[in-house]
C-alpha positions in Angstrom: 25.0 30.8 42.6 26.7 27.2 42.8 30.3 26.7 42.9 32.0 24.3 40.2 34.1 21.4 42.2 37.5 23.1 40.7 36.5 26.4 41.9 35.4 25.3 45.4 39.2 23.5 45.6 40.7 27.1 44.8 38.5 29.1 46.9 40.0 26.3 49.7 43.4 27.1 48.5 43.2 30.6 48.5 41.8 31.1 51.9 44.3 28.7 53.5 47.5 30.8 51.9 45.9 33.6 53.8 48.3 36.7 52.2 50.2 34.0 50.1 47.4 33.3 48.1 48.8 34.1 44.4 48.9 31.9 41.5 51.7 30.0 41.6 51.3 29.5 45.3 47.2 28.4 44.8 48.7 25.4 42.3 51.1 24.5 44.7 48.6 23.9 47.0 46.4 22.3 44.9 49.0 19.8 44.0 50.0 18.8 47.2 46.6 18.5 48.6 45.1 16.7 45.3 47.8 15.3 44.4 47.0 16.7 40.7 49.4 19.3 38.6 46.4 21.6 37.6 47.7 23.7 34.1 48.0 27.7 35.3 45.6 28.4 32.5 42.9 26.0 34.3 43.7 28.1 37.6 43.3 31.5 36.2 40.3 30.8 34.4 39.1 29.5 37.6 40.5 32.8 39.8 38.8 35.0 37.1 35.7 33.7 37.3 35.7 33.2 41.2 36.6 37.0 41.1 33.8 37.9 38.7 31.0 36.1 40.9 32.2 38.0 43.9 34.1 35.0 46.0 37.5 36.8 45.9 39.0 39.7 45.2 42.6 40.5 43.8 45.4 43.3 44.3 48.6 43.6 42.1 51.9 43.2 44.8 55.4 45.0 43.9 57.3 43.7 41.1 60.6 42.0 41.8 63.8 41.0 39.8 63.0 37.1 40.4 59.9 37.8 38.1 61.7 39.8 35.7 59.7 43.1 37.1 56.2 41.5 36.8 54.3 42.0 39.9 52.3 39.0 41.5 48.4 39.3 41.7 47.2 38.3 45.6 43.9 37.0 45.9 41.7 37.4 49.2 38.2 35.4 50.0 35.5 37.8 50.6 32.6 37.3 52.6 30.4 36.3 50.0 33.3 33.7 49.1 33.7 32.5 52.7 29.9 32.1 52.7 29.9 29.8 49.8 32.2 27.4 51.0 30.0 27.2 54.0 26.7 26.2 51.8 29.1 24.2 50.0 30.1 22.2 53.1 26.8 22.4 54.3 25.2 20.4 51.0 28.1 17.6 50.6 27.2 16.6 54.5 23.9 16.6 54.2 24.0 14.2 51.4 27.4 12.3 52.9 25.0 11.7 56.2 22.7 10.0 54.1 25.4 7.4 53.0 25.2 3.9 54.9 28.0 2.9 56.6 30.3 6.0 55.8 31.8 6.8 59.2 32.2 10.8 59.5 33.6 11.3 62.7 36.6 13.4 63.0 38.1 12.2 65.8 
């Protein structure tokens, strides 16, 4: 199963906001990484469907006052999810290694 390049930018956003990693929070991060104001609805669909191929998982947290008694739904990478993001990685350097001239050190 391949990973969309959307949902390989939330699975990245989810797994760096460690036990942050809720909605709002993911398209924060998304938008200050891409630079791109992803719509919630985009996100979502994205989280549901991440959740459904087994990358992530979700819990519901307490509800608070600030949100009107709604509780926020955490999301956590699973191995499975982790492991896709490696074969991801893995695949764009192969090809980025084939690419004359593009310099990919990381110092």
């Amino acid at each position: 199963m391949k990973l969309g390049a959307f949902e390989e930018l939330v699975l990245l956003a989810v797994g760096s906001l460690g036990e942050e990693a809720y909605g709002v929070a993911v398209k924060e991060t998304l938008q200050q990484k891409m630079g791109k104001n992803p719509s919630i609805g985009a996100l979502h669909s994205a989280l549901y469907r991440l959740e459904d191929k087994g990358c992530v998982t979700s819990e519901e947290g307490g509800a608070t006052t600030e949100r009107g008694g709604r509780r926020k739904k955490f999301y956590k990478l699973t191995a499975y999810g982790i492991t896709m993001l490696e074969e991801a990685n893995q695949l764009r350097m192969e090809f980025a290694r084939q690419v004359p001239g593009l310099n990919l050190s990381t110092e």
